[in-house]
C-alpha positions in Angstrom: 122.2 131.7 120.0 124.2 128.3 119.2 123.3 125.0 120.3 125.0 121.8 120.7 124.7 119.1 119.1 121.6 116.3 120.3 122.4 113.5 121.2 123.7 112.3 118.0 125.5 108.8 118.9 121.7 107.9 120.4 120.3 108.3 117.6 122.6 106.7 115.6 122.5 103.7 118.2 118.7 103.8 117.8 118.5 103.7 114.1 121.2 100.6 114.2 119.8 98.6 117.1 116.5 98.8 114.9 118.1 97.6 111.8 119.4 94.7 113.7 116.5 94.2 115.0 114.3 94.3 111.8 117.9 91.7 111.0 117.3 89.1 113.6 113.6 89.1 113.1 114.0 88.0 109.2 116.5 85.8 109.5 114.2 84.5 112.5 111.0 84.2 110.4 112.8 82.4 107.5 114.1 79.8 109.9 110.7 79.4 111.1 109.4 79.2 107.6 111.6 76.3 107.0 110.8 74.2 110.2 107.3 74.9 111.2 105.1 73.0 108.3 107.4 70.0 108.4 106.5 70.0 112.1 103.0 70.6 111.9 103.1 68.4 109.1 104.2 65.7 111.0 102.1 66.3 113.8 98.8 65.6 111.8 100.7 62.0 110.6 98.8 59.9 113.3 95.5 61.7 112.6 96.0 61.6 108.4 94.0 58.4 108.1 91.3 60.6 109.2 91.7 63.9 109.0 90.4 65.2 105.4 93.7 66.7 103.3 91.7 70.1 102.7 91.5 70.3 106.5 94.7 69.4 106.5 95.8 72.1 103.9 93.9 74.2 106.4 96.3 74.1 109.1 99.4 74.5 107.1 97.7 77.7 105.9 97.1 79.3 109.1 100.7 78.2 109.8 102.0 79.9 106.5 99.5 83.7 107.7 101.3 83.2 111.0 104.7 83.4 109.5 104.0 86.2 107.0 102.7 88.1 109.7 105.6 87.8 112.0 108.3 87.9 109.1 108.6 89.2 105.6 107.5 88.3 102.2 110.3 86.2 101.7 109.7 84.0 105.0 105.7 84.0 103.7 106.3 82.5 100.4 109.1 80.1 102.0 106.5 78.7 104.1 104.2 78.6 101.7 106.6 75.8 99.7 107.8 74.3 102.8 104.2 73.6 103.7 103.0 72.6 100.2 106.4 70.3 99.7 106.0 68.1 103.5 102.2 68.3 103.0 102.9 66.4 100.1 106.0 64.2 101.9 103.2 63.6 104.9 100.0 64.0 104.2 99.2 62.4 100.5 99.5 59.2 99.3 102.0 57.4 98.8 103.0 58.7 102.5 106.8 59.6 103.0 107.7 60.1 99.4 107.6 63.5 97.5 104.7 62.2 95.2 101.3 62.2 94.5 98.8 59.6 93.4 95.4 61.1 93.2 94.1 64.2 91.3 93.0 65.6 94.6 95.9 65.8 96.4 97.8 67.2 93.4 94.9 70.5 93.0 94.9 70.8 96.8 98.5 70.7 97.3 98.9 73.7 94.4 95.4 75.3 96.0 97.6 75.3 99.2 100.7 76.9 97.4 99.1 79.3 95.5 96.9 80.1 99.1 100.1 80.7 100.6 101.5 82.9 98.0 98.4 85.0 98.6 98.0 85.2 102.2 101.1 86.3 102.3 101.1 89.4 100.1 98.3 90.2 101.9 100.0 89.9 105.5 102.6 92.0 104.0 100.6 94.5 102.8 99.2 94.7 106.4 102.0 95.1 108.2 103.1 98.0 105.7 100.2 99.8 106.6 100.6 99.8 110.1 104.0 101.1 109.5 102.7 103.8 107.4 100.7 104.6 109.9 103.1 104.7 112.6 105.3 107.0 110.5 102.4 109.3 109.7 102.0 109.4 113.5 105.3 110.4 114.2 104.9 113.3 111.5 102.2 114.6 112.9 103.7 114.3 116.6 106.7 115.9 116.0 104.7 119.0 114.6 101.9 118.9 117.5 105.1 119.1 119.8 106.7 122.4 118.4 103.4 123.8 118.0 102.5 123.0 121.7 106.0 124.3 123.0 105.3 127.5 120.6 101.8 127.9 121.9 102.5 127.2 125.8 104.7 130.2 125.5 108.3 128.1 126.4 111.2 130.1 125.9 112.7 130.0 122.3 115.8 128.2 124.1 113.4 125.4 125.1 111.3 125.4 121.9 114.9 125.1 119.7 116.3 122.5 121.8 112.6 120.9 121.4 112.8 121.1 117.4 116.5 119.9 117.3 115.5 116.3 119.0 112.5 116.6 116.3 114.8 117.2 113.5 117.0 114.5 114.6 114.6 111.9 114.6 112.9 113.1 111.7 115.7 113.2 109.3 118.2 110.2 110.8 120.6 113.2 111.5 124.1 112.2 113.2 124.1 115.6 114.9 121.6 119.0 114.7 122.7 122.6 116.1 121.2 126.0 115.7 122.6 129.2 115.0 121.3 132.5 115.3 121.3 135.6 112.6 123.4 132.9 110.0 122.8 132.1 106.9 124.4 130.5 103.8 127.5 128.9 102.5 125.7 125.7 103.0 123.1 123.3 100.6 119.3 124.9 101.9 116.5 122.7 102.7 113.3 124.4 101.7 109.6 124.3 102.5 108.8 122.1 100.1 111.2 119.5 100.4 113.6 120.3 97.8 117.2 120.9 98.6 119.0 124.3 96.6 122.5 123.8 96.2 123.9 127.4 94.7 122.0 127.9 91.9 120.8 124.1 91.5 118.5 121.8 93.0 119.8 118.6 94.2 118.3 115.6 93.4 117.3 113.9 96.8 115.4 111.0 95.3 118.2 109.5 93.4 121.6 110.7 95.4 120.6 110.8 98.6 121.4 113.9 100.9 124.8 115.6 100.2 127.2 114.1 102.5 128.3 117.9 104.1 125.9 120.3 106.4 122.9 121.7 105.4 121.0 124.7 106.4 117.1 124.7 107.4 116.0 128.2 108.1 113.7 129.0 111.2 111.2 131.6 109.5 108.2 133.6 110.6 106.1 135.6 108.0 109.3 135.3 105.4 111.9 137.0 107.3 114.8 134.4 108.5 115.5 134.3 112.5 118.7 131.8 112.2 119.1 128.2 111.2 119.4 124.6 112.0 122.4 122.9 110.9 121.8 119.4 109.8 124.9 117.2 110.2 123.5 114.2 108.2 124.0 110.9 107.9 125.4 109.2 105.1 123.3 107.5 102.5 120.1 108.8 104.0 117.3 109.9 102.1 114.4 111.0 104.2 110.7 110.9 102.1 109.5 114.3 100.9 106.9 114.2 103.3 109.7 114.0 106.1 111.3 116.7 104.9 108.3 119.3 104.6 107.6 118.3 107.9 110.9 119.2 109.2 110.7 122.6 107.1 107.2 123.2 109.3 108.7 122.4 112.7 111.6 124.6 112.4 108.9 127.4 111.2 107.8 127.2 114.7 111.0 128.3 115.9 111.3 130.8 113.8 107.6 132.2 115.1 109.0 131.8 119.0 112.3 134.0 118.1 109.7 136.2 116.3 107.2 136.4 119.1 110.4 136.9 121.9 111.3 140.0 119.1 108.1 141.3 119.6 107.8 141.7 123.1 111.5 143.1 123.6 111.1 145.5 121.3 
């Protein structure tokens, strides 16, 4: 049993439209960075007569969490001396000029860089949770579906065809096939996440998958049913994590072939 490739120019457009969009979105946020406390800045000028500077240094924090949240680290701390720089420009005497005449203003103008600096990390830190979070999702997903197909008792064409898309996504692969009763010839993912080339293991951390196929057996209780061919990308290095995963998904094709076995013979 061979299949076709899956839809490997969708993924590839999916992987690139989110790199553009991960793009647009930093170069957004720095923009933003560089505009928004001059603005606010200047919109607390009327009110600056009045309006306490730590109040003031308030605001242009809240400004600074809202870009680190929407951007990166770099937009976060570029706000953070953008805002410390105009709340110095706008907001401190002598007004309009970039200096400072009272102690005060000088300890609450660093308070609010060094404020910034923080807030930032920590909005960053955030934001790289949720996305560890989301990818942990997808792990377990992506095994919760093969099992499911597996356990609801689909045929092993559905269940490979299932694990292909899986592998795809999983991996960042530019194209996946299966093919039954073949083996070898070819670099061999293994459960662990290691990659045997011949008689050597290639390093995966530091170069990257090999830019040529490689081989992920579908296995149940040690004996090989056939394998997935993984056309990959180049330059991608999927985490260790990803790649045990993938080693546990195509197991489950290798337990539907073994299952079908079973009751033909």
């Amino acid at each position: 049993m061979t299949t076709p490739a899956v839809a490997p120019r969708t993924a590839r457009l999916g992987r690139t439209r989110k790199i553009m969009s991960s793009l647009s979105r930093d170069r957004t946020a720095v923009v933003v960075a560089l505009t928004l406390p001059p603005a606010t800045s200047a919109v607390l000028v009327p009110f600056r007569s009045s309006l306490p500077n730590t109040d003031a240094a308030l605001v242009l924090v809240a400004v600074i969490v809202a870009v680190a949240a929407f951007g990166n680290r770099i937009a976060g701390l570029v706000a953070a001396g953008s805002a410390a720089a105009w709340f110095d420009y706008f907001l401190t005497k002598p007004y309009e000029q970039f200096e400072i005449a009272h102690r005060a203003d000088i300890e609450t103008t660093v308070l609010l860089l060094l404020v910034g600096a923080a807030v930032t990390e920590i909005a960053v830190r955030g934001r790289r949770n949720q996305t560890l979070a989301a990818i942990d999702e997808a792990y377990l997903t992506a095994i919760r579906t093969a099992t499911e197909a597996v356990g609801a008792g689909k045929q092993p064409a559905e269940v490979v065809a299932d694990v292909t898309q899986q592998l795809t996504s999983l991996l960042g692969l530019r194209a996946c096939r299966f093919e039954r009763y073949q083996f070898g010839g070819l670099p061999r993912l293994q459960a662990d996440g290691g990659l045997r080339w011949g008689e050597s293991m290639w390093d995966v951390e530091h170069r990257g998958l090999p830019h040529r196929p490689i081989e992920l057996l579908a296995t149940s209780n040690g004996r090989a049913y056939g394998r997935f061919v993984l056309d990959v990308e180049p330059g991608t290095t999927p985490s260790p994590v990803a790649r045990q995963v993938a080693a546990i998904v195509a197991g489950q094709v290798g337990h539907s072939l073994a299952s079908q076995a079973h009751i033909d013979g």
